[in-house]
C-alpha positions as CSV (number, residue, x, y, z in Angstrom):
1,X,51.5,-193.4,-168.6
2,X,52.9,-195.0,-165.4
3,X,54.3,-198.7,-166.2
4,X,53.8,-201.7,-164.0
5,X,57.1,-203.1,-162.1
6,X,56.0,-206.4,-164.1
7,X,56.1,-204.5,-167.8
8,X,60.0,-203.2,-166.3
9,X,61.3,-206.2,-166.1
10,X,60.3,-207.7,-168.6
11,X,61.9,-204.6,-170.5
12,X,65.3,-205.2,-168.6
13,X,65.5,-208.8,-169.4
14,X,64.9,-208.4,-173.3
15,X,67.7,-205.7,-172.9
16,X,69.8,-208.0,-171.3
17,X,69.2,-210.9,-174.0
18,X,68.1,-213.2,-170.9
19,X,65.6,-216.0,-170.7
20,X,63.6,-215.7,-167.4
21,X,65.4,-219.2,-166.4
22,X,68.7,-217.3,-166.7
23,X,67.7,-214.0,-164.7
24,X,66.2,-216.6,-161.7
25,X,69.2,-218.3,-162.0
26,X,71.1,-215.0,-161.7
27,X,68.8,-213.7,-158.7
28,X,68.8,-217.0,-157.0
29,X,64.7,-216.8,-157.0
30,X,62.8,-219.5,-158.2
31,X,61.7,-218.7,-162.2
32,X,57.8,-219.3,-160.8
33,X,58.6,-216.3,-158.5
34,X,60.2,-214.2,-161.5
35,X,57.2,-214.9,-163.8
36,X,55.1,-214.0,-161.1
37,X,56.6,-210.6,-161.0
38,X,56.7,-209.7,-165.0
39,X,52.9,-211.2,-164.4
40,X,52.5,-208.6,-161.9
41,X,50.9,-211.0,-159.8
42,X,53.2,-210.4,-157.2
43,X,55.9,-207.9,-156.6
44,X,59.4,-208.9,-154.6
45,X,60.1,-208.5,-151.2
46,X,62.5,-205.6,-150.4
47,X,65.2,-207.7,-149.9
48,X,64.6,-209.3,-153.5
49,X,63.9,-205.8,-155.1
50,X,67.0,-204.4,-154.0
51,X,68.6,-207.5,-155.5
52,X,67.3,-206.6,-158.4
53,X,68.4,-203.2,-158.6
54,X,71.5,-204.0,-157.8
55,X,72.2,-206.9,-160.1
56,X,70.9,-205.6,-163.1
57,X,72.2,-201.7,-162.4
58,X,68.7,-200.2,-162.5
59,X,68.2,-196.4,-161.4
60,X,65.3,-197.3,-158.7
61,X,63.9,-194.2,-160.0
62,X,62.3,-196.0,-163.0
63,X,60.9,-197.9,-160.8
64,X,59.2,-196.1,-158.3
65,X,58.5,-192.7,-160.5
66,X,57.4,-192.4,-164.4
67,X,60.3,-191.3,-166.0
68,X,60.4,-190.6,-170.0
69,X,63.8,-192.6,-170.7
70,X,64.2,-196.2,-169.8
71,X,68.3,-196.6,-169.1
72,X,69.7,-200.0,-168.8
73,X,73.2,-200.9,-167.8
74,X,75.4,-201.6,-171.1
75,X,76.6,-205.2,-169.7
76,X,75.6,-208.5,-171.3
77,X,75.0,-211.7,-169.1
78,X,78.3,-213.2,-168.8
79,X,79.8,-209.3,-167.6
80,X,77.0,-209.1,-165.5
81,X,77.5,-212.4,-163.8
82,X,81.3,-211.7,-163.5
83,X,80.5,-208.1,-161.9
84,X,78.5,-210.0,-159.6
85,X,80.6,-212.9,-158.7
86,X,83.6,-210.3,-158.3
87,X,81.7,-208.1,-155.9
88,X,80.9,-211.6,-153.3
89,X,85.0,-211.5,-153.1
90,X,87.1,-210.4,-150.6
91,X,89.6,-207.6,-151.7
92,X,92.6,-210.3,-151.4
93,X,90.7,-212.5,-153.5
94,X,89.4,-208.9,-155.9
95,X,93.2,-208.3,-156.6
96,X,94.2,-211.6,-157.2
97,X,91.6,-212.0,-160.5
98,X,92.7,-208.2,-160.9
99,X,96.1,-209.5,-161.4
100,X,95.3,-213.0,-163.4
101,X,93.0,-211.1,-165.7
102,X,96.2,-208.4,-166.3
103,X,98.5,-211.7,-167.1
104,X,96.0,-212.9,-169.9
105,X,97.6,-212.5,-173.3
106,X,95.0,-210.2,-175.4
């Protein structure tokens, strides 16, 4: 049976351990608009879906087709905000946490 984009990521969100306050923080959407979309009231704009996708590593296959395995990236909120924050960077700025993070005593 075909789930709703709504029932999805609602799924991703308990994987991920993350209040919908935190994921709208995360998206930079409003948590109205979030609830709206687990509520399947609405569904996000393209530009907002492939947010979504992207953010929370999703294989937009589960999204768009049924599929029989649901597979979630491995990363926990603070990795997935670093991932995130990491990718705005430029590549000076990339190598330069590349090389703090390297300098940090383990």
């Amino acid at each position: 049976m075909e789930q709703s984009f709504g029932v999805y990521l609602a799924k991703v969100l308990r994987y991920h351990n993350l209040s919908q306050k935190q994921a709208a923080m995360l998206l930079h959407i409003s948590p109205q608009s979030l609830n709206n979309y687990i509520l399947d009231k609405r569904l996000p704009d393209m530009n907002t879906m492939r947010h979504i996708i992207k953010y929370f590593h999703i294989d937009a296959n589960h999204l768009f087709y049924e599929t029989k395995d649901l597979e979630f990236s491995q990363l926990g909120f603070d990795e997935l905000e670093l991932l995130n924050l990491y990718r705005q960077l430029d590549e000076k700025h990339k190598h330069y946490v590349i090389a703090v993070i390297k300098n940090i005593p383990l």
